[in-house]
N, C-alpha and C positions, 0 to 999 in steps of 0.2 A: 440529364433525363433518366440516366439508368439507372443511377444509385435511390433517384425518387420513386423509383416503380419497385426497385427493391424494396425500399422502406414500405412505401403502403402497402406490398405484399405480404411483409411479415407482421406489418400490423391487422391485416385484416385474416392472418392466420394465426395469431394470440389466441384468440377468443377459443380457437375450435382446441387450438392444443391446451389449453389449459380445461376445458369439457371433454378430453379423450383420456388428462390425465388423475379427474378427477373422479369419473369413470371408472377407470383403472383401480384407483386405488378403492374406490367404493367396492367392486367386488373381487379383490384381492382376497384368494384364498388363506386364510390363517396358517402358519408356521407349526407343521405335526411333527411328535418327533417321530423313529423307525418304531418304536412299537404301537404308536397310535394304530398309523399304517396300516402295520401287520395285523393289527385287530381289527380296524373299520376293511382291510380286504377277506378275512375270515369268516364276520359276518355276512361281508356281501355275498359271498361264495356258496356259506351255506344256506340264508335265504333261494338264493338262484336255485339250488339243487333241491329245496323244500317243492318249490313250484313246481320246476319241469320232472320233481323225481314222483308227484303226485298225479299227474297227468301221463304217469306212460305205465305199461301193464306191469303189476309186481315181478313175473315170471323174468323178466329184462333190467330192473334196475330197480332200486330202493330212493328210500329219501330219509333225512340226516333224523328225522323224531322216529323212525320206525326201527334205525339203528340204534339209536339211545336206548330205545327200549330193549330191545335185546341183550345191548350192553350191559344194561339193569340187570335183565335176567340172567343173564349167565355168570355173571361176576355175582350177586346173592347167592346162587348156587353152590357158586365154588369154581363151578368149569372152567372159566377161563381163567381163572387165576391160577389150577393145580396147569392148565395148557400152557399157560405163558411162562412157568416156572418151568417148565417141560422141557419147555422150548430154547429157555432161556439161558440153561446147564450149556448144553454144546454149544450155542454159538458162543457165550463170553470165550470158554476154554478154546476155540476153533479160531476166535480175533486171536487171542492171547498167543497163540501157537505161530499163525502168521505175522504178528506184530515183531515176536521174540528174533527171526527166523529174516522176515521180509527187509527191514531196515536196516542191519547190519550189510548183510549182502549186497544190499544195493547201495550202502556204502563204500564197500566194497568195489563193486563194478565200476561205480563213479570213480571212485578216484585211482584206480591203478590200469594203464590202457590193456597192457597183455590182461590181465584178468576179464577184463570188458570185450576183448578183442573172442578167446574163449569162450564165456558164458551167456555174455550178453545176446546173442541167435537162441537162446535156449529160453531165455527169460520171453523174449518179445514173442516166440513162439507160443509158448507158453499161455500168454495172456489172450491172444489169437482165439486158444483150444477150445472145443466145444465141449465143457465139462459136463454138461448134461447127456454126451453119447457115451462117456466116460463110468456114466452111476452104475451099470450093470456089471464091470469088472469091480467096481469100487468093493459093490455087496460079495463079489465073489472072496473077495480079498479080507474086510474087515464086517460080514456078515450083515445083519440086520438090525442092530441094535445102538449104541450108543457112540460106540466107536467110527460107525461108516459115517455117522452126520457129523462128526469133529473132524472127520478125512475130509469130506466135502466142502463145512464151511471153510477149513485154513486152505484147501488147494487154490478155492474160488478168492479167497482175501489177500492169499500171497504177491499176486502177481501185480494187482495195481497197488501196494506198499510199496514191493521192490523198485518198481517202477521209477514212484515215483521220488523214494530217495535215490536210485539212483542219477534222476532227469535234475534235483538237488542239487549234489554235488558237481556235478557236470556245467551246473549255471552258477558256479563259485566265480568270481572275476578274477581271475589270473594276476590282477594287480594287488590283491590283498595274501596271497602265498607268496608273490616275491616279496612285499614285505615282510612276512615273515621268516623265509628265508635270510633277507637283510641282516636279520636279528638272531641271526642264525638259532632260529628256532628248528629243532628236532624233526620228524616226520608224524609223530607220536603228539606235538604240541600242535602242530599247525593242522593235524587233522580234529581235536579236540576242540582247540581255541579260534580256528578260522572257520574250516570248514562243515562242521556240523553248526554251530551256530550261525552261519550264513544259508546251509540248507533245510532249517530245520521248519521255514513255510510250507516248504514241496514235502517233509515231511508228515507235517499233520496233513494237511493238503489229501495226501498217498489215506492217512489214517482217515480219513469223511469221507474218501471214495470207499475204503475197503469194508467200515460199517454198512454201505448199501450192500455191497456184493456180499458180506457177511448175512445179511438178513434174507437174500437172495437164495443162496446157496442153504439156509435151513430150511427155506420153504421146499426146494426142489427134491433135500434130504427126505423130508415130511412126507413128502408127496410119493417117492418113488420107493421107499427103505419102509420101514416101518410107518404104517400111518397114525400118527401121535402127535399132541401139540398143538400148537394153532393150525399147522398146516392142516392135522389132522381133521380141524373143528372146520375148515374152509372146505376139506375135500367132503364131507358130510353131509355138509349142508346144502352143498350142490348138486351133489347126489338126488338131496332131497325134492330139491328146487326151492329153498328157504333160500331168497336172495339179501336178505335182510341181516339171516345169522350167519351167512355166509359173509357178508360186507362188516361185518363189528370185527374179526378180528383182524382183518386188512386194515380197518382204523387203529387198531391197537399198535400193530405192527410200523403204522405210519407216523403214530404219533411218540413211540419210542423212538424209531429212526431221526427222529427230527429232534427229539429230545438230550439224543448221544452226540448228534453232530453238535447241536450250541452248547454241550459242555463240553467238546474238545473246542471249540470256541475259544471258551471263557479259557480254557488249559492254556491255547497258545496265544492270547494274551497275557497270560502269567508268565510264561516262562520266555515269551520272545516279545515284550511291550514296545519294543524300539520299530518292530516292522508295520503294527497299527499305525505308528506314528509317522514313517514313511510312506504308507499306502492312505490314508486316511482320504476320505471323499467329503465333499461335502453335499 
């Protein structure tokens, strides 16, 4: 008797599952790839902010056509092109000073303890500081010109680089230097051949945080040092109450920043393709 109640149970549950699975696949969403995505989320974004950025009072917020147009305007001009070329002198030189600087060191820290045990309170400290109570010695020190916003962006870029080669070499496996050890490899090989191509995720990783804090630390430059730049074109416009040409070169700024990250992207797929291929998601 039980196994008949079975049967006519799952035969009179046939029907529904095969109309829940048909169902299913009738509105089964299509297979996008990640830049689909990333575009069909852009335009919804900026649609969304078209609406509610036209319904709220100019003086408080903009919306994405009012920005375009400014963009228009000031890029015909000139302005924000000679601003973002301005702008754009110190920080490359300001990463480039911290990149030079930041990664060795925190190869360094990683991998030798007494060194780590010394520097390491200095570095974490460090990254801690509030570099913006910092800007008024800064000016005192390297004035108000070209020099104090290259002191600013590398101080503010240093510390999450160091960071985070040395948080890198630190998460080396231990099992991969005794084999090289095994092989009586040098200290000079197994840091070359083991250890920096095992930490060199955490170090671009270190390199995408430090392009935010780099861009960060020029606007703060902008703002407090000489007013020049885009910062300069942000702090103007606000002044003015132009919330519109105030907001184009935060998109400029934004859309660089995001432009620099996917080409260290594309960078540390070139030179490290085996770790995509260990992390990959589907």
């Amino acid at each position: 008797m039980m196994e008949t109640s079975n049967e006519t149970s799952m035969e009179h549950n046939a029907p529904v599952a095969t109309a829940i699975a048909m169902t299913s696949s009738r509105f089964r969403f299509p297979h996008l790839s990640y830049r689909s995505i990333t575009t069909l989320s852009i335009i919804v974004m900026l649609c969304i902010l078209e609406i509610v950025g036209r319904r709220i009072n100019p003086l408080f917020a903009s919306y994405p056509s009012a920005i375009a147009v400014e963009l228009f305007n000031m890029t015909m001009s000139g302005r924000l092109i000679w601003a973002f070329i301005e702008s754009l002198e110190p920080l490359l030189l300001g990463f480039l000073i911290a990149v030079v600087f930041g990664v060795p060191i925190g190869v360094l820290i990683g991998r030798f303890r007494n060194l780590e045990a010394a520097v390491g309170i200095y570095i974490t400290a460090g990254y801690a500081m509030p570099l913006v109570a910092l800007v008024p010695l800064y000016i005192m020190w390297f004035g108000l010109g070209f020099a104090v916003k290259v002191a600013i962006i590398a101080t503010l870029t240093f510390f999450p680089v160091c960071i985070n080669a040395w948080l890198g070499v630190k998460m080396v496996p231990r099992t991969l230097i005794e084999v090289g050890l095994s092989f009586v490899g040098s200290r000079r090989d197994i840091l070359r051949k083991i250890v920096l191509p095992a930490s060199l995720p955490y170090i671009m990783a270190g390199l995408r945080l430090g392009v935010g804090k780099a861009i960060i630390g020029m606007i703060v430059a902008e703002f407090f040092t000489a007013i020049s730049g885009l910062g300069g074109i942000i702090m103007n416009a606000a002044n003015a109450f132009e919330t519109a040409q105030m907001l184009a070169p935060i998109v400029v700024i934004m859309v660089f920043a995001v432009a620099v990250t996917a080409a260290l992207a594309w960078l540390e797929r070139k030179i490290a393709p085996w770790h995509e291929e260990i992390t990959r998601q589907e």
